[in-house]
C-alpha positions as CSV (number, residue, x, y, z in Angstrom):
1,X,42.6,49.2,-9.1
2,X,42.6,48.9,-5.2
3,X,45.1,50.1,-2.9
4,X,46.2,47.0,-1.6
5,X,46.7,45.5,-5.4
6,X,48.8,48.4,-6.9
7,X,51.0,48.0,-3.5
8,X,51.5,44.2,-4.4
9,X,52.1,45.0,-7.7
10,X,54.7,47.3,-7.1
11,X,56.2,45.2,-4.1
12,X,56.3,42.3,-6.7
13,X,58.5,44.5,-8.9
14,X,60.5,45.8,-6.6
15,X,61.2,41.7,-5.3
16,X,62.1,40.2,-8.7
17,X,64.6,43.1,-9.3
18,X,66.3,42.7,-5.5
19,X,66.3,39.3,-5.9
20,X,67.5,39.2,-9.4
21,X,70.2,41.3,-8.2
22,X,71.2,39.3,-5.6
23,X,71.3,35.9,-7.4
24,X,74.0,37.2,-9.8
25,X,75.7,39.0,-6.8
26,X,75.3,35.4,-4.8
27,X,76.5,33.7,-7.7
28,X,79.8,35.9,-8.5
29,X,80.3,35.9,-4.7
30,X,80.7,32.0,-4.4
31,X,82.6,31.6,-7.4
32,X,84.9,34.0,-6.2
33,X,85.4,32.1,-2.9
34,X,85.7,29.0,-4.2
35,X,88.6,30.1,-6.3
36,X,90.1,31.6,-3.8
37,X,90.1,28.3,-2.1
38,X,91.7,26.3,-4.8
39,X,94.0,28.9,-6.0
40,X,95.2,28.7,-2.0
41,X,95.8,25.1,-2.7
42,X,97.3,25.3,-5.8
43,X,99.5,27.8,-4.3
44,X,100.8,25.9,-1.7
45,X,101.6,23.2,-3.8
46,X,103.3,24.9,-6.2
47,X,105.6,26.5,-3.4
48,X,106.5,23.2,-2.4
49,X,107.6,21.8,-6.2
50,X,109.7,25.4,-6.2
51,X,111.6,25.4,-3.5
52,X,112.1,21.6,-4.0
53,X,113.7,22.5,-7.6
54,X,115.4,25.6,-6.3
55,X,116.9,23.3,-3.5
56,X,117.5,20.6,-6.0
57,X,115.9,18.0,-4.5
58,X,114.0,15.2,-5.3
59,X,110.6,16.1,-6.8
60,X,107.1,14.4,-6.9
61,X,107.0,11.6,-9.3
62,X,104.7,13.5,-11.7
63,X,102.2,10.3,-11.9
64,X,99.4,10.6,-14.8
65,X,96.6,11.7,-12.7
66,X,94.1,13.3,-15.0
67,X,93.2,16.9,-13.9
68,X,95.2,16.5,-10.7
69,X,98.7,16.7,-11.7
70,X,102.0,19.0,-12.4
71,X,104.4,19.4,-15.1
72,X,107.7,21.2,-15.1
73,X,109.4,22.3,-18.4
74,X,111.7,25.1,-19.4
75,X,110.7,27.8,-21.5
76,X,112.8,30.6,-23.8
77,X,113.4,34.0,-21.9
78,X,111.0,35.4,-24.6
79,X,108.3,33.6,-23.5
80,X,109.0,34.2,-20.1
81,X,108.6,37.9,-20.6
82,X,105.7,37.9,-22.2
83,X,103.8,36.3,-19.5
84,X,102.4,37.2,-16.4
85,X,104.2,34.5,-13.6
86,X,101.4,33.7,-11.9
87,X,98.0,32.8,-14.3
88,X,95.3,31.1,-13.0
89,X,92.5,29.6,-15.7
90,X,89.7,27.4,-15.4
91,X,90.1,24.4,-18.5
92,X,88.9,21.4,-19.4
93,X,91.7,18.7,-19.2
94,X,91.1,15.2,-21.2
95,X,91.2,12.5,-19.3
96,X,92.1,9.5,-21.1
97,X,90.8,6.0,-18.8
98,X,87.4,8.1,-19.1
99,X,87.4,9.1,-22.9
100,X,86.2,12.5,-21.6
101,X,87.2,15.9,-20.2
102,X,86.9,17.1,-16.6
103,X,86.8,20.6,-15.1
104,X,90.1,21.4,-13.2
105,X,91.7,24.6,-11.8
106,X,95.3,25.5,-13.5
107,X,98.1,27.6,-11.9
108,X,100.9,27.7,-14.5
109,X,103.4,29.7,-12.4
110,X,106.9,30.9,-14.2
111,X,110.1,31.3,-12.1
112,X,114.3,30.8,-12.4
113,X,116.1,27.6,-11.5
114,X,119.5,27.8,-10.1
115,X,121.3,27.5,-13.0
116,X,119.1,30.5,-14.2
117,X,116.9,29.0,-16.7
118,X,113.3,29.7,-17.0
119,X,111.1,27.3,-16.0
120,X,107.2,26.9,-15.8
121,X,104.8,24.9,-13.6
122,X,101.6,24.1,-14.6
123,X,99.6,22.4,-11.7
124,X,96.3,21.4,-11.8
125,X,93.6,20.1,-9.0
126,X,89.9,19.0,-10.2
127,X,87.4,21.6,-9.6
128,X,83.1,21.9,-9.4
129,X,81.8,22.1,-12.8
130,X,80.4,25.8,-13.1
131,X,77.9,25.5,-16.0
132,X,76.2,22.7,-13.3
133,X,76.7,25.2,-10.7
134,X,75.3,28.1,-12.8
135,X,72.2,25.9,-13.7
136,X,71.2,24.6,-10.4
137,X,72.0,28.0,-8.6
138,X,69.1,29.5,-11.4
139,X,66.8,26.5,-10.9
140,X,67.0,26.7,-6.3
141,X,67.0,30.8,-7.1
142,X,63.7,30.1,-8.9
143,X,62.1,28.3,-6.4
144,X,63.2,30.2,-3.8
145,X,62.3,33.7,-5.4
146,X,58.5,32.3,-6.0
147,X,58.3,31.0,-2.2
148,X,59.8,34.4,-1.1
149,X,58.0,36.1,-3.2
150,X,54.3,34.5,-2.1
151,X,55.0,34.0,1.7
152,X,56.4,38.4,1.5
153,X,53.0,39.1,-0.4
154,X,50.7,37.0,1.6
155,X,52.3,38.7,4.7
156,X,51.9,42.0,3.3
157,X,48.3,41.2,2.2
158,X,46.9,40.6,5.6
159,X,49.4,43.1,7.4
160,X,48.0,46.0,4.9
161,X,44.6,44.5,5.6
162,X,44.8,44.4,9.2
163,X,46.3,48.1,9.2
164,X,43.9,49.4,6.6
165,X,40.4,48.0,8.5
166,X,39.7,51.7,9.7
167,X,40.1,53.4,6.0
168,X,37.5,51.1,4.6
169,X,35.0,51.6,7.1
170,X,35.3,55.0,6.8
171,X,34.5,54.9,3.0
172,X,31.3,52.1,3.5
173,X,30.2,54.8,5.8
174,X,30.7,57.5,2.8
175,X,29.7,55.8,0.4
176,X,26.4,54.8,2.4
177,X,26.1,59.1,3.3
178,X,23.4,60.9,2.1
179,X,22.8,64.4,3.4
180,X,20.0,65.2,5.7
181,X,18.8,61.5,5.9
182,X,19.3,59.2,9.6
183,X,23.2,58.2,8.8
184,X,25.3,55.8,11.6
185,X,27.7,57.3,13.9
186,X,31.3,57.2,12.5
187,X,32.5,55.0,15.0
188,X,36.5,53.9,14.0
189,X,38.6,53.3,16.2
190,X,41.8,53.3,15.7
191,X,45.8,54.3,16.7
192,X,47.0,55.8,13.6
193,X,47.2,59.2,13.5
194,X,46.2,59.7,10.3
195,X,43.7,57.8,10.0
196,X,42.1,59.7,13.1
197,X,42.8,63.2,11.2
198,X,41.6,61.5,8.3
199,X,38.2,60.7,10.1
200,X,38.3,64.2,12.0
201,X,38.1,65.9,9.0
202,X,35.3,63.3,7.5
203,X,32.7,63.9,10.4
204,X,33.9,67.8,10.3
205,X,32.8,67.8,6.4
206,X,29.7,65.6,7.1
207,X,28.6,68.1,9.8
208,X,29.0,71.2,7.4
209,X,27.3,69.2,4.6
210,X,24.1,68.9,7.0
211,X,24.0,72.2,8.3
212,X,24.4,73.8,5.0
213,X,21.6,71.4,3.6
214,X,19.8,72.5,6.9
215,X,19.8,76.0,6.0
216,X,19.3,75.6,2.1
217,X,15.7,73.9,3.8
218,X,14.8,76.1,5.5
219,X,16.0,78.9,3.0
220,X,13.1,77.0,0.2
221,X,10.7,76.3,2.5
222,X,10.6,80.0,4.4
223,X,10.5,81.4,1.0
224,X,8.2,79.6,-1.0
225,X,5.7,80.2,2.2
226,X,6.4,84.0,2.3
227,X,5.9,83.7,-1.6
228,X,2.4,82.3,-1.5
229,X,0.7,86.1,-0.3
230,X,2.1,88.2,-3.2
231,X,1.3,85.8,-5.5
232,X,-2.3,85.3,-4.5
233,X,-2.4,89.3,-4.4
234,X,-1.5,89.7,-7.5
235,X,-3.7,86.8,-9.0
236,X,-7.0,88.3,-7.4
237,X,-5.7,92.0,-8.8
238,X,-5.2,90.8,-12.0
239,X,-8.8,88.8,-12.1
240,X,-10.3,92.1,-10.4
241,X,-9.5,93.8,-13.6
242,X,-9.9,91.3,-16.1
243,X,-13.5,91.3,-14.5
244,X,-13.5,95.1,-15.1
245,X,-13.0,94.3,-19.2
246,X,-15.0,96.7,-20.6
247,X,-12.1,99.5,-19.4
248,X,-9.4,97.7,-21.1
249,X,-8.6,97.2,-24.5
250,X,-8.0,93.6,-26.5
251,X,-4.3,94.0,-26.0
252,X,-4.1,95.0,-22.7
253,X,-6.6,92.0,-22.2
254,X,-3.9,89.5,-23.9
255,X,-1.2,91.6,-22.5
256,X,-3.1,90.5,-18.5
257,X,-3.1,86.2,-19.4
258,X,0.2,86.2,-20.1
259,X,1.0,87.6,-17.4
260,X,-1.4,85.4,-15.4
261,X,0.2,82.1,-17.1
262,X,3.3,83.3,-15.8
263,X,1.5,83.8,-12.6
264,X,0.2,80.6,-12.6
265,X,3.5,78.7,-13.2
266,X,5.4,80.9,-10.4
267,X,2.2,79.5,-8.2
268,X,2.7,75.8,-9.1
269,X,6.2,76.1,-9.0
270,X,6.4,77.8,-5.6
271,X,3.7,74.9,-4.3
272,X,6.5,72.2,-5.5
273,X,8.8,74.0,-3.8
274,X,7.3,74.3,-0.3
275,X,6.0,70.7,-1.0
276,X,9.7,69.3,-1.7
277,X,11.1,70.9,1.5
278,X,8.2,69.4,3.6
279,X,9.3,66.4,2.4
280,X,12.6,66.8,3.0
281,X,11.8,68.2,6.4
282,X,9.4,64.9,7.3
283,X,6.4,67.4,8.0
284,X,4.2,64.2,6.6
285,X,4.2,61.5,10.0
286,X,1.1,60.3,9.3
287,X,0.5,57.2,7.0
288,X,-2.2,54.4,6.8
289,X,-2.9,51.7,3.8
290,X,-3.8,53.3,0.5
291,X,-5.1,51.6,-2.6
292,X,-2.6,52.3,-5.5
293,X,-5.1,50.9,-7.8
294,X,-8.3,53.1,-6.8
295,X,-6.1,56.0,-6.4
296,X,-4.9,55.6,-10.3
297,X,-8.5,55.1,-11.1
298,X,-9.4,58.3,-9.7
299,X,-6.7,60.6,-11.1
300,X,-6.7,58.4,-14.8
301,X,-10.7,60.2,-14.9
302,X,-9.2,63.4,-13.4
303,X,-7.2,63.7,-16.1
304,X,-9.5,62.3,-19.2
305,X,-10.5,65.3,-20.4
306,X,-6.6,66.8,-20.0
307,X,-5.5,64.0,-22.4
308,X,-8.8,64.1,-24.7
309,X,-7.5,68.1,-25.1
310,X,-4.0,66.6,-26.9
311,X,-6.1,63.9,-28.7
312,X,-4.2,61.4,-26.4
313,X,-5.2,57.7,-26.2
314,X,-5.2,56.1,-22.2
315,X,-5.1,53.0,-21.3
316,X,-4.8,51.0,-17.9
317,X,-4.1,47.8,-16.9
318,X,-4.8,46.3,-13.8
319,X,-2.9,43.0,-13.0
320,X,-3.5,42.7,-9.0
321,X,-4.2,44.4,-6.0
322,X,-1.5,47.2,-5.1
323,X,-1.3,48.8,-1.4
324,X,1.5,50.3,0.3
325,X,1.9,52.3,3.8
326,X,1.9,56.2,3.7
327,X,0.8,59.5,3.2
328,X,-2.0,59.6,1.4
329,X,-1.2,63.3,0.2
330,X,2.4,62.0,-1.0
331,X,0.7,58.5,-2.3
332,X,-1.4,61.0,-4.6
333,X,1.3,63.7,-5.9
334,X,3.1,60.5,-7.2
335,X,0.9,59.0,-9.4
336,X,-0.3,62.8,-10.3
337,X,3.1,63.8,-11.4
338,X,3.5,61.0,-13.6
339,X,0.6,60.8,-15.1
340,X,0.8,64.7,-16.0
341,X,4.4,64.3,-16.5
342,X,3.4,61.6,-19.4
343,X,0.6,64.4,-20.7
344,X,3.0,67.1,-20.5
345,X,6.0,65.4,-22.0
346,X,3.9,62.7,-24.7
347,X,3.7,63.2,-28.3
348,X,0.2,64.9,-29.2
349,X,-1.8,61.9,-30.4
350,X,0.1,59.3,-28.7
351,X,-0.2,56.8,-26.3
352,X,-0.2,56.3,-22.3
353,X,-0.3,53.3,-20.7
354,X,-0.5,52.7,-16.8
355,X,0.2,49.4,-15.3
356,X,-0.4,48.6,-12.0
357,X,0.7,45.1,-10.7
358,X,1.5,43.8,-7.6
359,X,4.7,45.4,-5.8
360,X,4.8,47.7,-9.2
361,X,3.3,50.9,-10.5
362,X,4.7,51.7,-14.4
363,X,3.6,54.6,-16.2
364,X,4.3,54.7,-19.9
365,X,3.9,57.3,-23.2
366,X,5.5,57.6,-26.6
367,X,7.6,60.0,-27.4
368,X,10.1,60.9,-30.1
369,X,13.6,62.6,-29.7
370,X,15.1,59.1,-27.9
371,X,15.9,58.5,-24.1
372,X,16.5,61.3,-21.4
373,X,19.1,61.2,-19.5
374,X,18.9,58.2,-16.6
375,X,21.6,59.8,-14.5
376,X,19.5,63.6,-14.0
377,X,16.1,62.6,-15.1
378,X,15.1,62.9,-11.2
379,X,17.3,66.1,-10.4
380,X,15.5,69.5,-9.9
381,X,14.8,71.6,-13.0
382,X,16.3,68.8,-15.3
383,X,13.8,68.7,-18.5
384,X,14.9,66.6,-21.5
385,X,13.0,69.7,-23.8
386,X,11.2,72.7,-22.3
387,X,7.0,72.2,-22.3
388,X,4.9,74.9,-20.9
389,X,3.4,73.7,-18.0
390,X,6.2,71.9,-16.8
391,X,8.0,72.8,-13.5
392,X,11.0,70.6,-13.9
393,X,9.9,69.7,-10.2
394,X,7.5,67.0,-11.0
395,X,9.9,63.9,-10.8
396,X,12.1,65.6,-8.1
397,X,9.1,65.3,-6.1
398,X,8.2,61.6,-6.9
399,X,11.9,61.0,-6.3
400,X,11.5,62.6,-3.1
401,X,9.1,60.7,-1.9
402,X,10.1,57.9,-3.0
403,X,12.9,57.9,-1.2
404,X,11.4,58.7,1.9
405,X,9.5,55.3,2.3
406,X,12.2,53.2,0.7
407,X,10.3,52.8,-2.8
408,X,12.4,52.7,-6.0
409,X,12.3,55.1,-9.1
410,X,13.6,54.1,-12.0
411,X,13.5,55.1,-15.3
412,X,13.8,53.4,-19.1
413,X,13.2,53.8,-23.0
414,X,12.5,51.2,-24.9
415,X,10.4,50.7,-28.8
416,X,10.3,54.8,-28.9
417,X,7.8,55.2,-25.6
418,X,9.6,56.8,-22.0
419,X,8.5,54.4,-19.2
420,X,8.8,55.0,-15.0
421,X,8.4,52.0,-12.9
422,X,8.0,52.6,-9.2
423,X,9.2,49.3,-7.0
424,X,6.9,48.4,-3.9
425,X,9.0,47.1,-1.2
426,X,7.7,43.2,-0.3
């Protein structure tokens, strides 16, 4: 979930609940004040009917007026005691010329008379109907919580928007990184201070990522170079004695090829090595038009007799004319590591088929044990299952230079055979 979403979703939380809260305080608060209003009223009016009676003067003619009346009567001492003198209540009173009841607002107040009989006063003065009140409070509360609620969202939307700009064009310019490739300046400008710091310590790490990358190079390429003298040493030593046989025994013989298969592989995988950092280094300016199709052609009969050793069936298939711009050293390892990576990697007596199509270049073999893994397939010294004669380095250099002229590897397993499709830009 995005930034700016969890931050609505919390804000619309926090909103229902504040709100919420203050509906039921605004509701309790009006109430209150409107009773206090009334009960001021009926107060006042009640004093007047008191002292009137305490005075013995003449009182109100107590009319029939509904729910906005008084009525005087005495009560027993008893009663008198057990009652507060002052209640106030909120009843329905019947009104009779309308056959129904209407909401009113009762102060029934007890006090002494001068003969010293206990009286009460019950008077009574219409009030709002609450239940009304209580629904059309909920129903404007509603509305207004949902317009509150949208306009405060919408606001915060484009305010955390507006304030966020400079954190998500520092993660497109991450997430479009890659180490020791031509990247864009980090160019954000912005007032908050940690978003500065935040991008500080971005370009800091960027610049340690490249320099370390920069040395790791420069660490392959300087020692697969230095490599490449003891190894041919030892290669001519070894041949010198294999050449002086008749000195040696049959297992000192066997004992000398394995050490010169081990030879040969430290050889081929030192060559990958130097090769992969010249890529990565862009020792290989020079590039003109090359002929995908003749070049397949060429390595397919390269490798006949390769294949013919595994009992290995080849087929190609030419559907259009395929060129691209570039190295013609780099054009060549490519189709050469795939087509020995399908030799190396095939099922003895299987199948390879190359396909070579207009903007596409696919390279297919059977093979049992299921799909490789898509996601490190292309990464350095990543085989599916160990083969002699295999480097692990093969597809890290198609990878390689793929990636150097903008072509795309891509990797798939479908009816039991391994497939690898490069994409020709248009």
């Amino acid at each position: 979930m995005k930034l700016v979403y969890r931050i609505l979703l919390h804000l619309s939380w926090a909103l229902s609940l504040l709100l919420a809260a203050w509906a039921v305080l605004f509701y309790f608060t009006l109430i209150d004040e409107i009773n206090d209003e009334v009960d001021d009223a009926l107060e006042a009016r009640a004093e007047v009917i008191v002292k009137r009676v305490l005075a013995g003067r003449e009182l109100p003619v107590p009319a029939d007026e509904g729910n906005n009346g008084y009525f005087l009567h005495e009560v027993s001492p008893q009663y008198a005691a057990a009652q507060h003198h002052e209640r106030y209540s909120d009843e329905e009173i019947f009104i009779p010329e309308r056959d129904d009841k209407e909401p009113a607002r009762v102060l029934r107040k007890l006090f002494r008379d001068g003969a010293g009989q206990w009286r009460e006063l019950t008077v009574m003065t219409p009030t709002i109907e609450k239940d009304d009140l209580r629904e059309s409070i909920l129903r404007w509360m509603v509305c207004l919580y949902l317009f509150l609620l949208l306009m405060i969202l919408l606001v915060t939307v484009i305010v955390l928007y507006r304030t966020m700009r400079p954190l998500y064009a520092l993660l497109r310019w991450l997430d479009g990184y890659t180490v020791g490739a031509r990247n864009a300046p980090l160019a954000v400008e912005t007032s908050v201070t940690e978003f500065r710091k935040l991008n500080d310590a971005a370009r800091r790490y960027a610049e340690r990522a490249e320099s370390s990358f920069e040395r790791q190079k420069q660490f392959i390429g300087n020692a697969s170079h230095e490599m490449q003298t003891p190894l041919a040493v030892c290669r001519n030593r070894l041949e010198m004695l294999v050449d002086d046989a008749h000195a040696l025994t049959g297992e000192q013989l066997g004992e000398i090829a394995k050490v010169q298969r081990t030879l040969d592989y430290l050889v081929r995988l030192n060559r990958s090595l130097l090769l992969l950092s010249k890529i990565d280094n862009g020792q290989f300016p020079e590039a003109e038009e090359v002929d995908v199709n003749a070049l397949v052609r060429r390595t397919a009969e390269d490798m006949e007799e390769i294949y013919a050793y595994r009992s290995m069936r080849f087929a190609l298939v030419d559907e259009g004319p395929l060129t691209a711009r570039m190295n013609p050293s780099l054009a060549g390892s490519v189709v050469a590591n795939l087509l020995k990576n399908a030799f190396v990697h095939g099922d003895e007596g299987g199948e390879v088929t190359v396909r070579v199509a207009p903007r596409r270049f696919t390279v297919c073999n059977s093979g049992a044990g299921g799909p490789l893994d898509a996601g490190r397939i292309f990464d350095r010294f990543y085989q599916g299952t160990k083969k002699e004669g295999s480097t692990g380095l093969g597809l890290a250099v198609v990878d390689a230079v793929c990636r150097l002229y903008g072509l795309k590897v891509s990797y798939s397993y479908k009816e039991g055979r391994h497939c690898f499709a490069v994409d020709f830009p248009a």
